[in-house]
C-alpha positions in Angstrom: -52.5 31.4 -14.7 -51.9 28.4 -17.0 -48.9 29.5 -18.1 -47.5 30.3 -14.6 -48.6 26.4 -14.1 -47.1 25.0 -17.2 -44.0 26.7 -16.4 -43.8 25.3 -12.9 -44.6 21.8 -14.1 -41.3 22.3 -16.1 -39.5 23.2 -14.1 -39.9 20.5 -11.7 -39.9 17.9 -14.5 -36.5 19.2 -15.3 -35.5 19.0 -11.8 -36.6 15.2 -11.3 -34.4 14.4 -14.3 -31.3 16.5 -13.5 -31.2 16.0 -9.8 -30.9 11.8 -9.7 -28.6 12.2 -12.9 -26.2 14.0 -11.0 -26.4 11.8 -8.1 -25.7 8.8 -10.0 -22.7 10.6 -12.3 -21.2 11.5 -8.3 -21.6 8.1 -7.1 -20.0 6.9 -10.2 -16.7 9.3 -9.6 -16.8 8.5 -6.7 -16.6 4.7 -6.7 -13.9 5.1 -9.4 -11.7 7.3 -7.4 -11.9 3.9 -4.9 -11.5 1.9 -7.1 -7.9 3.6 -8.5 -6.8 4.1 -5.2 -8.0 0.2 -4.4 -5.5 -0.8 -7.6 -2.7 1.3 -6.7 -2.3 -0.1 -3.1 -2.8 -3.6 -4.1 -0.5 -3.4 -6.8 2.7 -1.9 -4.4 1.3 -4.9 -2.2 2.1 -7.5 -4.7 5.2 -5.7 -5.9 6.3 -6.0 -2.5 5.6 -9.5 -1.9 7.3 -10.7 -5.6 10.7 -9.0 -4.0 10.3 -11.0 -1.1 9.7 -8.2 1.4 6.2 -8.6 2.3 6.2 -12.3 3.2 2.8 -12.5 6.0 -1.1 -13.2 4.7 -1.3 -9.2 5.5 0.7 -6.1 5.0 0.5 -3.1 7.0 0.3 -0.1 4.7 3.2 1.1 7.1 5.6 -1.4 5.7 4.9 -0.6 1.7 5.7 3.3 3.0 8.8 2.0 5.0 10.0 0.0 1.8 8.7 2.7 -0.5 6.5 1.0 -2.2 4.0 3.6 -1.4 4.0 7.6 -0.4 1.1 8.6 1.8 -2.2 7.0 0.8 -4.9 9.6 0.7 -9.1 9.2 0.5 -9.5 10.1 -2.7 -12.8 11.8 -1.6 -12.1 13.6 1.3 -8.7 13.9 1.1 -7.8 12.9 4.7 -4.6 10.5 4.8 -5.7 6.7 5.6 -4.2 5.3 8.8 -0.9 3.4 8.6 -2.5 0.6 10.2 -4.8 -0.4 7.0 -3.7 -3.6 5.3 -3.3 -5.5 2.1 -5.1 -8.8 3.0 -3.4 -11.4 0.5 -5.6 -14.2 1.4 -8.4 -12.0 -0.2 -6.6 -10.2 -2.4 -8.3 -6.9 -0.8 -7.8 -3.3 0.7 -9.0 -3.4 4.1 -9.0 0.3 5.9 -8.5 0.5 9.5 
């Protein structure tokens, strides 16, 4: 009987260690995968500005694909394609997704 209980203690000792470690290591991919994608738009954004094209505060995500600056943008998570509509805000220097 005490061994049946030690067992089972280890068991969920092991699983209170291993289950929020691979939450956090997730969350962690996760946000990185943002933050690439976050990068790579902003960075067609400025290109497209520093060639004059993109001249307003905000650039449709639209436009960078029209001036190929930019294929298809993709959630990096999900893999669903992000509206056309989303914007480079260069007041804020940010990604904002419609």
């Amino acid at each position: 009987m005490l061994k049946k209980i030690n067992i089972l203690l280890f068991i969920i000792a092991i699983l209170l260690i291993v289950i929020p470690t691979f939450y956090e290591v997730k969350k962690e991919y996760n946000e990185k995968l943002w933050y690439v994608l976050d990068k790579k738009v902003l960075e067609a954004a400025n290109k497209c500005r520093n060639e004059n094209k993109c001249l307003e505060d905000k650039v449709l995500i639209s436009t960078l694909i029209y001036n190929g600056y930019l294929t298809d943008v993709v959630n990096p998570i999900t893999k669903e394609i992000i509206s056309t509509n989303s914007y480079v805000d260069y007041n804020t220097n940010t990604f904002v997704i419609v």
